[in-house]
PQR file with spaces between the fields and no chain letter, atoms N, CA, C, O and H, PARSE charges and radii, in Angstrom:
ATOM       1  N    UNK     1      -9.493   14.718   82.671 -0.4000 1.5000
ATOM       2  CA   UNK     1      -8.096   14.362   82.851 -0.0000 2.0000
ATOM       3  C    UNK     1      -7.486   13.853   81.543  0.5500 1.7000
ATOM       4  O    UNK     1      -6.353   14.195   81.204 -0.5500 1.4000
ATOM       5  N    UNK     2      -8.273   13.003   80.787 -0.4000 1.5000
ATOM       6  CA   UNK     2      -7.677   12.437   79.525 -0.0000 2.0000
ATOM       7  C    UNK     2      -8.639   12.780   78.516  0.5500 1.7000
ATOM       8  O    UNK     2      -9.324   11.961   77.903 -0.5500 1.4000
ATOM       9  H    UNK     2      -9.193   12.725   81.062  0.4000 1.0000
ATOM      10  N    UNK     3      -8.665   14.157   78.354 -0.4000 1.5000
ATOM      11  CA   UNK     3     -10.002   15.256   77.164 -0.0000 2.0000
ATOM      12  C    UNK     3      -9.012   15.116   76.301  0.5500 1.7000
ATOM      13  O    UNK     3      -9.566   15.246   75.209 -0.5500 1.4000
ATOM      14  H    UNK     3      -8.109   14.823   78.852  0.4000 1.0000
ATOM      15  N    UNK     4      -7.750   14.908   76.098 -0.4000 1.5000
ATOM      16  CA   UNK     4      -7.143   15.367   74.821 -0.0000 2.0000
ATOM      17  C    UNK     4      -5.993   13.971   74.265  0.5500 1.7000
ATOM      18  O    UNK     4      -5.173   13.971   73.347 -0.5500 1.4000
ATOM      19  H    UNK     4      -7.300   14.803   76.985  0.4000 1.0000
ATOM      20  N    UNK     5      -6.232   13.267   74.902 -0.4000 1.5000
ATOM      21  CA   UNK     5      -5.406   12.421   74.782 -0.0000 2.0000
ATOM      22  C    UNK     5      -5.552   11.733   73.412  0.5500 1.7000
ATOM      23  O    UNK     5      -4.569   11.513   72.704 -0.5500 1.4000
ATOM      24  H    UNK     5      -6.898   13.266   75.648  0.4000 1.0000
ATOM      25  N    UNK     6      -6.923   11.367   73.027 -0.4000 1.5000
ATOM      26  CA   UNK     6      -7.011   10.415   71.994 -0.0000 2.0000
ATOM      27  C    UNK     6      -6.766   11.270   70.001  0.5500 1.7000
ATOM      28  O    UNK     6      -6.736   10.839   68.848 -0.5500 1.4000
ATOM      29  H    UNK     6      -7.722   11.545   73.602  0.4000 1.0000
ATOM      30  N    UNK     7      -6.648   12.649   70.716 -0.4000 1.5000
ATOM      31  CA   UNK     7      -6.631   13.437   69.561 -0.0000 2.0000
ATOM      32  C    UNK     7      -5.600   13.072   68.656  0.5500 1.7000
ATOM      33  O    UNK     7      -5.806   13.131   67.444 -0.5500 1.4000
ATOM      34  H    UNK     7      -6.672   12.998   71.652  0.4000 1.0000
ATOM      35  N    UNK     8      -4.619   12.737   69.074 -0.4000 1.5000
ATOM      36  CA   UNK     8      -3.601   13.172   68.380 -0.0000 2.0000
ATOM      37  C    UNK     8      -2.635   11.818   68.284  0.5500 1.7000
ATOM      38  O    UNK     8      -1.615   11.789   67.596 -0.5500 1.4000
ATOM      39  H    UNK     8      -4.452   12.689   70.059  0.4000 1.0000
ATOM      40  N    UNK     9      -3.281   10.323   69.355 -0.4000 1.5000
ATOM      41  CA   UNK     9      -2.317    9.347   69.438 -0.0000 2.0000
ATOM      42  C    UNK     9      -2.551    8.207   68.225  0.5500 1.7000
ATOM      43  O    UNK     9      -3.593    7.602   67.974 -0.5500 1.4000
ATOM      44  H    UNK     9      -4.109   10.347   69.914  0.4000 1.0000
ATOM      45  N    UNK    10      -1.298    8.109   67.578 -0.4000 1.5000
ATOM      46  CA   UNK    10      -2.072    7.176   66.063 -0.0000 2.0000
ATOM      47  C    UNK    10      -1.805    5.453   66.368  0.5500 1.7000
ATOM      48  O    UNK    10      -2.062    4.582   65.536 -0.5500 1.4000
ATOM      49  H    UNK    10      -0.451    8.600   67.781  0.4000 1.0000
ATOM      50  N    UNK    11      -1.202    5.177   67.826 -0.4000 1.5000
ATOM      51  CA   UNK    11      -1.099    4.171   68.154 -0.0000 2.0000
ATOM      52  C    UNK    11      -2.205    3.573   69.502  0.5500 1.7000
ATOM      53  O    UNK    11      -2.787    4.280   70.325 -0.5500 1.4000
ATOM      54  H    UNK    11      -0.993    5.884   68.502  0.4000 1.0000
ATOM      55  N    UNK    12      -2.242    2.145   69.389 -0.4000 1.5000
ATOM      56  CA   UNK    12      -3.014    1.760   70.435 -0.0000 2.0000
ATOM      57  C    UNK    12      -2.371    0.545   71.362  0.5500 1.7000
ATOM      58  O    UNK    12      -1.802   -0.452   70.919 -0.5500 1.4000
ATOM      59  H    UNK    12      -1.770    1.571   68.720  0.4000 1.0000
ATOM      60  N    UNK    13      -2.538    0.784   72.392 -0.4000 1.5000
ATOM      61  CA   UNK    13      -1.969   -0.289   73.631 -0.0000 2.0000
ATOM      62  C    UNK    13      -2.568   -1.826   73.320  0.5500 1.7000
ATOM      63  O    UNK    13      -3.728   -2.227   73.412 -0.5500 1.4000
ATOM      64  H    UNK    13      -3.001    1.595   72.752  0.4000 1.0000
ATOM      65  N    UNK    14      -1.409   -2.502   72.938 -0.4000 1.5000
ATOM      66  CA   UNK    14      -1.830   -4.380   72.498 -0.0000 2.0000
ATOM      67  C    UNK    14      -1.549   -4.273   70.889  0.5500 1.7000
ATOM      68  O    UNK    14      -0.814   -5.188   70.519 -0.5500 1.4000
ATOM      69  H    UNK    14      -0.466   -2.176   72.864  0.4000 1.0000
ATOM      70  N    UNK    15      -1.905   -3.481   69.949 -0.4000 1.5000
ATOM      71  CA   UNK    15      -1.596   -3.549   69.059 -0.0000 2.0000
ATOM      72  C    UNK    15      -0.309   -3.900   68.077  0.5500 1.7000
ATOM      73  O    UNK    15       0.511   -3.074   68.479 -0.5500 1.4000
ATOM      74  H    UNK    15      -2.502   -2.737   70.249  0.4000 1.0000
ATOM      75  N    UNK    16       0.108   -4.378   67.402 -0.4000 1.5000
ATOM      76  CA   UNK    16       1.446   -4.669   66.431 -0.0000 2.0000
ATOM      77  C    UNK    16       1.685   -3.608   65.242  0.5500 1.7000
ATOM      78  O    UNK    16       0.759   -3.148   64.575 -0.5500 1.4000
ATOM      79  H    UNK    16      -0.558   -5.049   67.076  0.4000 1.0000
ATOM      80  N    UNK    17       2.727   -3.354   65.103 -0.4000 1.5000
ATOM      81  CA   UNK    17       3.230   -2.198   64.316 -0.0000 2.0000
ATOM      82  C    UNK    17       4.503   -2.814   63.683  0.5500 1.7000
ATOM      83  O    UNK    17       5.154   -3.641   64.322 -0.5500 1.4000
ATOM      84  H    UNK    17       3.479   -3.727   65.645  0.4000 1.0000
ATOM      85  N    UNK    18       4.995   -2.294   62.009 -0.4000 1.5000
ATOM      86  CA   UNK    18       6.049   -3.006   61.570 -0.0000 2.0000
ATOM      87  C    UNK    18       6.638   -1.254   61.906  0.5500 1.7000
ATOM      88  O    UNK    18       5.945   -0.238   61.860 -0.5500 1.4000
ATOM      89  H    UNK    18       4.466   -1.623   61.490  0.4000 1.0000
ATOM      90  N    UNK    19       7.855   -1.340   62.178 -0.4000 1.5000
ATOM      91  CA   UNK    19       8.547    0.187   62.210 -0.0000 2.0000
ATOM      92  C    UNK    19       9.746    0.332   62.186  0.5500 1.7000
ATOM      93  O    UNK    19      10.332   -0.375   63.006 -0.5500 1.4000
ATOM      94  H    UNK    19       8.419   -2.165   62.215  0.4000 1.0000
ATOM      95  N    UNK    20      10.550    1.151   61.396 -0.4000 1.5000
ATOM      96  CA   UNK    20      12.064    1.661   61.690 -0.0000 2.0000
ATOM      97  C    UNK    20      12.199    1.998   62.865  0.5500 1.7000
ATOM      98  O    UNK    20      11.252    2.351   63.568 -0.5500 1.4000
ATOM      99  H    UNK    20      10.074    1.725   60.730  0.4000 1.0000
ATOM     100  N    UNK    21      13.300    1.942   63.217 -0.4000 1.5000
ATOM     101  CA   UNK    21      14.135    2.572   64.071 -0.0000 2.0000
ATOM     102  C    UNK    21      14.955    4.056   63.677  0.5500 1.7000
ATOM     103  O    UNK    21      16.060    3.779   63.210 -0.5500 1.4000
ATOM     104  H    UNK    21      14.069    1.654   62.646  0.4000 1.0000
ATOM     105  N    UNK    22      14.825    4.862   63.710 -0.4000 1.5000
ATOM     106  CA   UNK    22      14.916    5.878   63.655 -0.0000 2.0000
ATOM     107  C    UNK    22      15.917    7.160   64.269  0.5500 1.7000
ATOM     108  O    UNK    22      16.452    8.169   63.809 -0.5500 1.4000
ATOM     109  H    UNK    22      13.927    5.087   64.090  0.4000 1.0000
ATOM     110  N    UNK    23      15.817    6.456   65.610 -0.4000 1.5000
ATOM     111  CA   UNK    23      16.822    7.339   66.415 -0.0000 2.0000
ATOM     112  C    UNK    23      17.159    6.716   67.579  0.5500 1.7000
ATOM     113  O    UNK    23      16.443    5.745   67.826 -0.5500 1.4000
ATOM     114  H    UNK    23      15.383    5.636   65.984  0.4000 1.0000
ATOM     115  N    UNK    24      18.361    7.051   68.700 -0.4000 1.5000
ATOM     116  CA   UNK    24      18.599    6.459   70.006 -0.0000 2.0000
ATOM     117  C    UNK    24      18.001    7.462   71.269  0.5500 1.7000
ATOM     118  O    UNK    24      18.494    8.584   71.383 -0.5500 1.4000
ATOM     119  H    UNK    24      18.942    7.840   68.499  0.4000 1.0000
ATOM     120  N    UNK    25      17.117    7.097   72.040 -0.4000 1.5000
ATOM     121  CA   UNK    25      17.016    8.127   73.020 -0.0000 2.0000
ATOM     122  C    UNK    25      18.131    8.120   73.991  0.5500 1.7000
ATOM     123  O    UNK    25      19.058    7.327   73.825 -0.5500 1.4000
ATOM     124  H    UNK    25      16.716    6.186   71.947  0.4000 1.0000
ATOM     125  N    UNK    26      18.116    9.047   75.125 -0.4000 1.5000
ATOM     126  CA   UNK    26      19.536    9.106   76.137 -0.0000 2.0000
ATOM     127  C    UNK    26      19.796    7.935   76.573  0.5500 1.7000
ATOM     128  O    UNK    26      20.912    7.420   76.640 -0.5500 1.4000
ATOM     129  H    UNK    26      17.363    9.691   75.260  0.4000 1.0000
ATOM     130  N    UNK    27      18.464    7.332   76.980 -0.4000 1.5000
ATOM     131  CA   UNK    27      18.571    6.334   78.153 -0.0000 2.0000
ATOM     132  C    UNK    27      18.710    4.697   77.509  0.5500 1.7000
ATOM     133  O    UNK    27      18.449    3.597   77.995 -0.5500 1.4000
ATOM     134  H    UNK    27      17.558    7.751   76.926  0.4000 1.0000
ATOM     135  N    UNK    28      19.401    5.256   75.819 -0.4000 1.5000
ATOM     136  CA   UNK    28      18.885    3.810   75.259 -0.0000 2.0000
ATOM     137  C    UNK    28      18.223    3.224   74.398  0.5500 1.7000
ATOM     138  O    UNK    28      18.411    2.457   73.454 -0.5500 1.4000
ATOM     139  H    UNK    28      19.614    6.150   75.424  0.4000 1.0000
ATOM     140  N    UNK    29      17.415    3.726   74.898 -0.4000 1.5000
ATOM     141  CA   UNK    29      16.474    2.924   74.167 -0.0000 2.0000
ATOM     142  C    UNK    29      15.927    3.358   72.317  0.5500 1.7000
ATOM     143  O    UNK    29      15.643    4.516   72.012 -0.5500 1.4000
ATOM     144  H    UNK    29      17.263    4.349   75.665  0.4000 1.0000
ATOM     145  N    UNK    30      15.878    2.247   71.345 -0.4000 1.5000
ATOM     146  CA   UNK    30      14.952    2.948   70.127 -0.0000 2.0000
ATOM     147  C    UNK    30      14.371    3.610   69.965  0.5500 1.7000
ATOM     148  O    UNK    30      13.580    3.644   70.907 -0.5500 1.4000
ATOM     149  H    UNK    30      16.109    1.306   71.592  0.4000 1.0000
ATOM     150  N    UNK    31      14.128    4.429   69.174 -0.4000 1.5000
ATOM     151  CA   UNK    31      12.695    5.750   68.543 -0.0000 2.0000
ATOM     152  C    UNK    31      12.372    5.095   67.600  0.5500 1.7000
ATOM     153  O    UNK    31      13.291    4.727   66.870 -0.5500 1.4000
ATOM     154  H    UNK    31      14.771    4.401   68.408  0.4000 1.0000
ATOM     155  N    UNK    32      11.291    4.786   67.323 -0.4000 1.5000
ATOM     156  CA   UNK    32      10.244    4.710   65.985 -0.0000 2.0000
ATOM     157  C    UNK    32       9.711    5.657   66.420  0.5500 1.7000
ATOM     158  O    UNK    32       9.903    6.219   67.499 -0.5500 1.4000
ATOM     159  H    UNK    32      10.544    5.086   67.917  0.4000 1.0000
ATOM     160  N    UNK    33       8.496    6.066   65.018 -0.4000 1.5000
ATOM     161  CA   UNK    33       7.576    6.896   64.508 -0.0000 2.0000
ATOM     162  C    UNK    33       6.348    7.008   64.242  0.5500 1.7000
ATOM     163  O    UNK    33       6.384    6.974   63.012 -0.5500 1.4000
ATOM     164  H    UNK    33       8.341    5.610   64.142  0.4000 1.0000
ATOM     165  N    UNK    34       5.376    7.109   64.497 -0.4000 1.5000
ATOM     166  CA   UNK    34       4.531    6.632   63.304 -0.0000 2.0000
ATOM     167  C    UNK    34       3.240    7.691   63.411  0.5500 1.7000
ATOM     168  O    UNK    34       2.593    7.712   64.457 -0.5500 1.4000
ATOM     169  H    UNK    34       5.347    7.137   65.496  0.4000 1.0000
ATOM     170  N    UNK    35       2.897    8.540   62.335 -0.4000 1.5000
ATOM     171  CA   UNK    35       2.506   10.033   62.155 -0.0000 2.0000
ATOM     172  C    UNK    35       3.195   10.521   63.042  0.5500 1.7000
ATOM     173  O    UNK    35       2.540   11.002   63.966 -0.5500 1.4000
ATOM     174  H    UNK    35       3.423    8.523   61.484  0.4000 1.0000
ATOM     175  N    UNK    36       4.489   10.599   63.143 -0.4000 1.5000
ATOM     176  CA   UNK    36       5.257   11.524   63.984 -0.0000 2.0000
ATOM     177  C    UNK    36       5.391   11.388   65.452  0.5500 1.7000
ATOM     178  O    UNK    36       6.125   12.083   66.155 -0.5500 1.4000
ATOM     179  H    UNK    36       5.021   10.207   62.393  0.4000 1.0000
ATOM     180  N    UNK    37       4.570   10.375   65.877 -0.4000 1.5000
ATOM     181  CA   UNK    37       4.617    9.910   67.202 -0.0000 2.0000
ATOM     182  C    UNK    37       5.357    8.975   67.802  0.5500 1.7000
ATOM     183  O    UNK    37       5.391    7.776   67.526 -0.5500 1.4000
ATOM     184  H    UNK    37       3.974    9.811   65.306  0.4000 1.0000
ATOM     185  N    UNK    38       6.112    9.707   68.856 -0.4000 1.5000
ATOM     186  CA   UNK    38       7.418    9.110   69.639 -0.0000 2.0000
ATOM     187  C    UNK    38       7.142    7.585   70.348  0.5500 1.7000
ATOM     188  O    UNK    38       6.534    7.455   71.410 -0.5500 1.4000
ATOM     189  H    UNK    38       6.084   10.682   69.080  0.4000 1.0000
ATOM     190  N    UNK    39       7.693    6.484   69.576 -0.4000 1.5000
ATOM     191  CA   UNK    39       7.378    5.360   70.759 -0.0000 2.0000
ATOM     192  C    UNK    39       8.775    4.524   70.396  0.5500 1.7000
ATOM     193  O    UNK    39       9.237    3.985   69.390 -0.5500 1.4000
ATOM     194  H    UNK    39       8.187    6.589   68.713  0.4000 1.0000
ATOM     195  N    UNK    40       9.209    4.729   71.853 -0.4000 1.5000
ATOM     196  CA   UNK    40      10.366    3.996   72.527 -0.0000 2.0000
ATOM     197  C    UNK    40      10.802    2.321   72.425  0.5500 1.7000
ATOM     198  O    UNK    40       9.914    1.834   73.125 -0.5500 1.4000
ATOM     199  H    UNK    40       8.833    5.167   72.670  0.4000 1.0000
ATOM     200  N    UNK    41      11.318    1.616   72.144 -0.4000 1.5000
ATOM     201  CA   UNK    41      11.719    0.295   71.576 -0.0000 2.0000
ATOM     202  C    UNK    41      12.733    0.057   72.397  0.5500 1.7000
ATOM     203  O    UNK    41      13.749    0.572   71.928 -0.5500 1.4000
ATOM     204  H    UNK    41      12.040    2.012   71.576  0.4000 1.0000
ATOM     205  N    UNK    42      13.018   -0.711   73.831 -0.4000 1.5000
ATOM     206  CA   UNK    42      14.092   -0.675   74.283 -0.0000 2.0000
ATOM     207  C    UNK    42      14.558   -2.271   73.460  0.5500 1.7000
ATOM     208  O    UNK    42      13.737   -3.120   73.112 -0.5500 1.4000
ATOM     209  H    UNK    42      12.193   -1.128   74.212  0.4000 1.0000
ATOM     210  N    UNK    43      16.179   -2.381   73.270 -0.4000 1.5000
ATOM     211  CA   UNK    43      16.651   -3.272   72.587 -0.0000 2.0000
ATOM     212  C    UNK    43      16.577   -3.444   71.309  0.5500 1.7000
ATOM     213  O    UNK    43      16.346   -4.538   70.793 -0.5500 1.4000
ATOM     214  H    UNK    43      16.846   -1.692   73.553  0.4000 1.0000
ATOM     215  N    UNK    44      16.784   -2.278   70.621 -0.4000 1.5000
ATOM     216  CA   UNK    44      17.161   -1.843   68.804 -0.0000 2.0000
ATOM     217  C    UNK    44      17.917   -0.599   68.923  0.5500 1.7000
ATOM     218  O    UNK    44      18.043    0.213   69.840 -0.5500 1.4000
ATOM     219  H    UNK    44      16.972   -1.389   71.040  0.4000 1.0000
ATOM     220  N    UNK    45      18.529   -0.705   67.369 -0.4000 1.5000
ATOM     221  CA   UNK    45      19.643    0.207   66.807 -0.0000 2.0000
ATOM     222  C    UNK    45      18.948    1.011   66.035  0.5500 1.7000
ATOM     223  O    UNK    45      17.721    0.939   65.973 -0.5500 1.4000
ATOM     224  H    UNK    45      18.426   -1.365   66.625  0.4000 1.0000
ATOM     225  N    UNK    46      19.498    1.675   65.511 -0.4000 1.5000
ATOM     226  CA   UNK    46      19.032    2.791   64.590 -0.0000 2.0000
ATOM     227  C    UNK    46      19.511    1.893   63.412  0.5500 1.7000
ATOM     228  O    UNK    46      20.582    1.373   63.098 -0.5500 1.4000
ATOM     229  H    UNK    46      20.495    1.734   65.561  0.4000 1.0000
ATOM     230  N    UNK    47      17.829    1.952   62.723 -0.4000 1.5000
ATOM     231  CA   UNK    47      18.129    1.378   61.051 -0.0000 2.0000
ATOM     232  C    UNK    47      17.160    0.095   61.137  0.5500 1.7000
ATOM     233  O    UNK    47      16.398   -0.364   60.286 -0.5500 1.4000
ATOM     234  H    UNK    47      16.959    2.374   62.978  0.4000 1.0000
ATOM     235  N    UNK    48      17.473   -0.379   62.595 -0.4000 1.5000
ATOM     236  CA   UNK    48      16.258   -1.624   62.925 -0.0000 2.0000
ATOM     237  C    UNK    48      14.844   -1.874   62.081  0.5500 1.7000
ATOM     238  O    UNK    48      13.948   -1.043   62.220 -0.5500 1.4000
ATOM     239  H    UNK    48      18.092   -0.006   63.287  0.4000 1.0000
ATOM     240  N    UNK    49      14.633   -3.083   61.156 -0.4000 1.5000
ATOM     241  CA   UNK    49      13.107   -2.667   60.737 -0.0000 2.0000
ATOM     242  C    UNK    49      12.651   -3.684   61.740  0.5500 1.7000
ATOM     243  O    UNK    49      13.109   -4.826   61.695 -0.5500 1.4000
ATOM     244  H    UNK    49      15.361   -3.759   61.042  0.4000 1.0000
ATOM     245  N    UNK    50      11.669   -3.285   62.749 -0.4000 1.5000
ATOM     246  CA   UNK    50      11.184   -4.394   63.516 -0.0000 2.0000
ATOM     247  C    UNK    50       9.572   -4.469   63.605  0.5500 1.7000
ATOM     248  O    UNK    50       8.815   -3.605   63.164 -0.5500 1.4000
ATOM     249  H    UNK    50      11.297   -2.357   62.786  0.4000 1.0000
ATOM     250  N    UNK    51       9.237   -5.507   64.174 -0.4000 1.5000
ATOM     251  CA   UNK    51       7.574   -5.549   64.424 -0.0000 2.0000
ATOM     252  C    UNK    51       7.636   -5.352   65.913  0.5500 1.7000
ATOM     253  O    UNK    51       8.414   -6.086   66.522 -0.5500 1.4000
ATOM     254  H    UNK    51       9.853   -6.209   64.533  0.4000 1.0000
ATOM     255  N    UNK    52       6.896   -4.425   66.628 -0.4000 1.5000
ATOM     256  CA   UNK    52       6.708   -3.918   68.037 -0.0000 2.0000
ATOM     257  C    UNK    52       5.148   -3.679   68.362  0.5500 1.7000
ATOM     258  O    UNK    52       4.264   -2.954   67.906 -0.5500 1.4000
ATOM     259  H    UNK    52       6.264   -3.828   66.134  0.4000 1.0000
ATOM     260  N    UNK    53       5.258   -4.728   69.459 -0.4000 1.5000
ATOM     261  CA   UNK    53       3.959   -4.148   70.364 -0.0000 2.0000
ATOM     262  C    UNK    53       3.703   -3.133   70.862  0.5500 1.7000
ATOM     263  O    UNK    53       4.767   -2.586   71.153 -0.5500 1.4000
ATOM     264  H    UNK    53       5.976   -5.317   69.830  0.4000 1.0000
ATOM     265  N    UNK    54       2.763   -2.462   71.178 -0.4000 1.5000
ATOM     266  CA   UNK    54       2.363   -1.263   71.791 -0.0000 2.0000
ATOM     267  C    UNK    54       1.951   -1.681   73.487  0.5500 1.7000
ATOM     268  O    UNK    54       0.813   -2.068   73.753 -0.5500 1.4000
ATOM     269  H    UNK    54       1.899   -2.907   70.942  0.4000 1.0000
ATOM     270  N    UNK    55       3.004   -1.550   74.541 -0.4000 1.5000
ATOM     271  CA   UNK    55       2.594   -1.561   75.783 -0.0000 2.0000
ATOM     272  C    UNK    55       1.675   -0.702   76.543  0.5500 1.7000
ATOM     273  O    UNK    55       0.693   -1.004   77.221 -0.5500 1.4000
ATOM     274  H    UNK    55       3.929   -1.236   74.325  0.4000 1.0000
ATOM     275  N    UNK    56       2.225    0.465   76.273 -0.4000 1.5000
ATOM     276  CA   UNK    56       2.264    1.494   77.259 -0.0000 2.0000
ATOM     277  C    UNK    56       1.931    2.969   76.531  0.5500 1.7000
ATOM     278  O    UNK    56       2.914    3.697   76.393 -0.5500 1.4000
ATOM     279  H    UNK    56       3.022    0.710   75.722  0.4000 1.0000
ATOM     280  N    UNK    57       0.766    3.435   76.098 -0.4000 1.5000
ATOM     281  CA   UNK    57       0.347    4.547   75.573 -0.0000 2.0000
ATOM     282  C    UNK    57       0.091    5.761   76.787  0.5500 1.7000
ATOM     283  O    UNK    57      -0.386    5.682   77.919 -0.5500 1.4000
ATOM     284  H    UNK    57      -0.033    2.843   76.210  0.4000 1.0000
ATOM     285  N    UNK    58       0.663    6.960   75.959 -0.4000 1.5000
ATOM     286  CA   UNK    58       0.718    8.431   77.448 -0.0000 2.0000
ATOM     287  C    UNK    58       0.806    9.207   76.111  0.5500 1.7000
ATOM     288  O    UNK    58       1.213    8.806   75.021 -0.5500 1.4000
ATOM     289  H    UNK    58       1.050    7.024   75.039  0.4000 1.0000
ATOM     290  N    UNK    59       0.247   10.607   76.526 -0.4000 1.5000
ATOM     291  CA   UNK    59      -0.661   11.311   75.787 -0.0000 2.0000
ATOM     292  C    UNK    59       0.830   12.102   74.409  0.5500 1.7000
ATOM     293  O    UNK    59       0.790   12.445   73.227 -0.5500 1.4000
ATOM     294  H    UNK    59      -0.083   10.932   77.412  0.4000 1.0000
ATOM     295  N    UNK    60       2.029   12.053   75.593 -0.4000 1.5000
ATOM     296  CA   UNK    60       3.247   12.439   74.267 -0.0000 2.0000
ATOM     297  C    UNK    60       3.797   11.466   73.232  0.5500 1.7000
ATOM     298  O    UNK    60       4.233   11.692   72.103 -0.5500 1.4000
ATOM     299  H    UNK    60       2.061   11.774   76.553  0.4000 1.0000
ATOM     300  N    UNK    61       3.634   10.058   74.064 -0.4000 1.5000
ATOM     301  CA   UNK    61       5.226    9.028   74.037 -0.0000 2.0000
ATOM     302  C    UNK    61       4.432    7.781   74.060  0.5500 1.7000
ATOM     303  O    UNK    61       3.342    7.998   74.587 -0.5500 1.4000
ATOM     304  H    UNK    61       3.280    9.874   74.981  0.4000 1.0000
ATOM     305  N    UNK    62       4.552    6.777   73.750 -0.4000 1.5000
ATOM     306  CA   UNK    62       4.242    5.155   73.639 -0.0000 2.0000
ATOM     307  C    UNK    62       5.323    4.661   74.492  0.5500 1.7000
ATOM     308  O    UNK    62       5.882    5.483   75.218 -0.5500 1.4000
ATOM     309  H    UNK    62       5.438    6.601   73.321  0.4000 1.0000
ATOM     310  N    UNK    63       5.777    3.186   74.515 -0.4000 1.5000
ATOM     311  CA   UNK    63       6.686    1.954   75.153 -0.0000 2.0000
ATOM     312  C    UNK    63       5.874    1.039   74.071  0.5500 1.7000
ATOM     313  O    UNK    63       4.705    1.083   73.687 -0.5500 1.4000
ATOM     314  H    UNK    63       5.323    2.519   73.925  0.4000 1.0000
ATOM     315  N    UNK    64       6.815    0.316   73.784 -0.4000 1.5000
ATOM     316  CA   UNK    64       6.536   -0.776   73.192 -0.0000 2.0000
ATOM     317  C    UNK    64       7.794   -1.830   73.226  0.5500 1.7000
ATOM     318  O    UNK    64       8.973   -1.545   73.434 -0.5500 1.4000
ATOM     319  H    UNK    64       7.764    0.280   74.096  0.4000 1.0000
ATOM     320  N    UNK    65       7.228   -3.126   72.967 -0.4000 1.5000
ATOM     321  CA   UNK    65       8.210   -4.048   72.887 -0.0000 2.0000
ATOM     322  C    UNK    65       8.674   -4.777   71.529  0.5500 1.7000
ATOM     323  O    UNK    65       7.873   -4.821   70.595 -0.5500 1.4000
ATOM     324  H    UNK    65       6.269   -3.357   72.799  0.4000 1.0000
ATOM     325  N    UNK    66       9.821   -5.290   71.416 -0.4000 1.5000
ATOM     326  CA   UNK    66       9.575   -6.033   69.680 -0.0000 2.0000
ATOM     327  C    UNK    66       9.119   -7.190   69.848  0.5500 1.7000
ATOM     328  O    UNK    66       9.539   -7.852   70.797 -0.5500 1.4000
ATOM     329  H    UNK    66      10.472   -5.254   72.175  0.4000 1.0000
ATOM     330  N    UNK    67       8.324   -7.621   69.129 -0.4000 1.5000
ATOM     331  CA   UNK    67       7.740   -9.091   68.603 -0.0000 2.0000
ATOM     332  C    UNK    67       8.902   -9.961   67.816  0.5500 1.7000
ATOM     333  O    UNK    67       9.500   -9.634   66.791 -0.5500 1.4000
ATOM     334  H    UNK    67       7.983   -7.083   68.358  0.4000 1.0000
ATOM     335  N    UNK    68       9.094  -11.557   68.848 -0.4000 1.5000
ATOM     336  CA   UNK    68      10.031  -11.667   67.784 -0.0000 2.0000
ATOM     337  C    UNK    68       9.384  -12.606   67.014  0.5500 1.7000
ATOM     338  O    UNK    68       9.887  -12.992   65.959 -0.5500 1.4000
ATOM     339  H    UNK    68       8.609  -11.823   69.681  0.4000 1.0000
């Protein structure tokens, strides 16, 4: 069920990350990056440099929260 998951994810669930903000998704929420991998920041702008936890890892997309 999860054979491919760890291939390709450069983030880990609990972990801290410093990251831009990058883009707005539909629903809102921040895009950061990091090796190209989509993780969501609800409550930032585009341009944001923030420090964000890693909640919620899924094999496309992260959730994370900011650290304040």
């Amino acid at each position: 069920m999860f054979r491919e998951e760890s291939r390709s994810v450069p983030v880990e669930e609990g972990k801290v990350y410093d990251v831009t903000i990058q883009d707005i998704a539909r629903q809102g929420d921040g895009i950061a990056r990091i090796e190209g991998f989509v993780i969501f920041v609800p409550g930032t702008k585009v341009g944001d440099e923030v420090r964000i936890k890693v909640e919620r890892v899924l094999p496309k997309f992260a959730f994370a929260s900011v650290v304040e």
